[in-house]
C-alpha positions in Angstrom: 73.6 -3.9 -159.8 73.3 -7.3 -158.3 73.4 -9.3 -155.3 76.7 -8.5 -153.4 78.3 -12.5 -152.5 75.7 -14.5 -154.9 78.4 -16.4 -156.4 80.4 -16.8 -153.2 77.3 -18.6 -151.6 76.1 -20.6 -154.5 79.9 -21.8 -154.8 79.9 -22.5 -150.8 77.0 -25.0 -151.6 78.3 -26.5 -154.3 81.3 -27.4 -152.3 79.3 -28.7 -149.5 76.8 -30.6 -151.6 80.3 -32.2 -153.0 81.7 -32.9 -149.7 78.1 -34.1 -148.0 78.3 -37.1 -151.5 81.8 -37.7 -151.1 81.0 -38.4 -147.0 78.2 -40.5 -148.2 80.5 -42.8 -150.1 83.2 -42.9 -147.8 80.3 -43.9 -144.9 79.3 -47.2 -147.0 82.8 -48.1 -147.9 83.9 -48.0 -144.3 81.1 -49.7 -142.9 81.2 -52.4 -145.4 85.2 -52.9 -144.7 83.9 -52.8 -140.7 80.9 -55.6 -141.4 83.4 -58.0 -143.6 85.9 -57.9 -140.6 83.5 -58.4 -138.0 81.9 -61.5 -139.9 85.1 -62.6 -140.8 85.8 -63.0 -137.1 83.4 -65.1 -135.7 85.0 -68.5 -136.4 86.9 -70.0 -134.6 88.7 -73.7 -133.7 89.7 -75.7 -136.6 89.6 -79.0 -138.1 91.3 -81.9 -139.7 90.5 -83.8 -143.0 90.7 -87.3 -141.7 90.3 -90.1 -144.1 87.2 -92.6 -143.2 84.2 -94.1 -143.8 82.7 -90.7 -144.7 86.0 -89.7 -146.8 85.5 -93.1 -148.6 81.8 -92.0 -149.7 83.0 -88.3 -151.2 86.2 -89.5 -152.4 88.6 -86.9 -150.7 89.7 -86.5 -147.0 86.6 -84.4 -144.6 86.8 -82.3 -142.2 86.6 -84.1 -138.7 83.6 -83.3 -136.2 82.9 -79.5 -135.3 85.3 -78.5 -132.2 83.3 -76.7 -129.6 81.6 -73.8 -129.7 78.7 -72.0 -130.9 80.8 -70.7 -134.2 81.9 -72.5 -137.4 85.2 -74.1 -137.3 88.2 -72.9 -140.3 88.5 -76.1 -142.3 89.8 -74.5 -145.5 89.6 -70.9 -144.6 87.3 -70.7 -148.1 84.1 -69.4 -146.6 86.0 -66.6 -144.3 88.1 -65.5 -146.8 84.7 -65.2 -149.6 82.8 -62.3 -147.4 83.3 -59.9 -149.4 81.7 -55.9 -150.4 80.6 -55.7 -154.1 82.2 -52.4 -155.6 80.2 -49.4 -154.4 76.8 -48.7 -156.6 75.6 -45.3 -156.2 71.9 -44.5 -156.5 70.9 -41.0 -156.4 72.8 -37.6 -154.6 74.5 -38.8 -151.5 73.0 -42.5 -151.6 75.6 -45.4 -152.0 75.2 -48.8 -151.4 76.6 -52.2 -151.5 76.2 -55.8 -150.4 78.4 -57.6 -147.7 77.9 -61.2 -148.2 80.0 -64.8 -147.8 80.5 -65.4 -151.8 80.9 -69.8 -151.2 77.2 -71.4 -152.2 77.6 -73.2 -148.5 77.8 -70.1 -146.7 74.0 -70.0 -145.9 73.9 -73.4 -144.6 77.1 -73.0 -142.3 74.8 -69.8 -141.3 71.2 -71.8 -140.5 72.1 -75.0 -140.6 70.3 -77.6 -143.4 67.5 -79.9 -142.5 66.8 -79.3 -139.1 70.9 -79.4 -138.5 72.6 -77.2 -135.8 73.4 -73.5 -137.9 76.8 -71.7 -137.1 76.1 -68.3 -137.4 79.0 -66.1 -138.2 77.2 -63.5 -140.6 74.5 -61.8 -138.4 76.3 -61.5 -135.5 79.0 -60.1 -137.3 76.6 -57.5 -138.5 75.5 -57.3 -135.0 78.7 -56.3 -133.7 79.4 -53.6 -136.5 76.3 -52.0 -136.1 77.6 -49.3 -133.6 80.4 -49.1 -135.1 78.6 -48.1 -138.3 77.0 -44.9 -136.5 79.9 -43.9 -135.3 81.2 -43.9 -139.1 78.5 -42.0 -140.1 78.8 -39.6 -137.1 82.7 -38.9 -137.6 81.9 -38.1 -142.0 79.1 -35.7 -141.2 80.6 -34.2 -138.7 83.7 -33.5 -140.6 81.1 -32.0 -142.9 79.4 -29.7 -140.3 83.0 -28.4 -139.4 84.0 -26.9 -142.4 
């Protein structure tokens, strides 16, 4: 005779194992969708494209002189609308991961500025701002696991 409720409690695992990966991916796509957001709204003010002496040299209307603040200004609303999550990669049981990042090649200099110009960061302080936000994520998926 065997073990009375062997299969029940290998079956109970199972399930949790399932719901314990299925909370890990649901953690990385939330906080990803939290840091995008966050980034995405730390610019602020806008600009016009003037023609000028600088237009004249590129060819096109520029945007005008940063308007106040410590933030970069919208001029085309390109670089705010390119941060972005690449599709969720997952590694190993319960590990996902992805990459939040602007997607325009300026992005970085906006970010730190470009020889020895004044940066604009909108990137790390909006991964700043997520970061309690991403515990609590994490916290309200487990936990939904622990409840079961």
């Amino acid at each position: 005779m065997g073990w009375l409720g062997i299969s029940e409690f290998e079956s109970a695992l199972k399930k949790v194992a399932a719901q314990a990966d299925d909370a890990s991916k649901i953690i990385v796509a939330k906080s990803a969708a939290v840091v995008v957001k966050e980034a995405m709204s730390n610019f602020e003010g806008t600009r016009k494209r003037i023609m000028g002496p600088r237009a004249e040299k590129y060819g096109h209307l520029v945007a005008d002189r940063h308007v106040g603040g410590d933030k970069p200004n919208v001029i085309s609303g390109d670089l705010r609308r390119s941060i972005k999550a690449d599709p969720i990669t997952r590694f190993g049981f319960t590990e996902y991961g992805t990459k939040v990042a602007p997607r325009m090649a300026y992005g970085r200099r906006v970010e730190l500025g470009l020889n020895g110009s004044k940066g604009y960061p909108f990137f790390e302080p909006g991964v700043l701002n997520a970061r309690p936000l991403l515990a609590a994520i994490a916290r309200d998926a487990w936990a939904e696991i622990v409840r079961l």
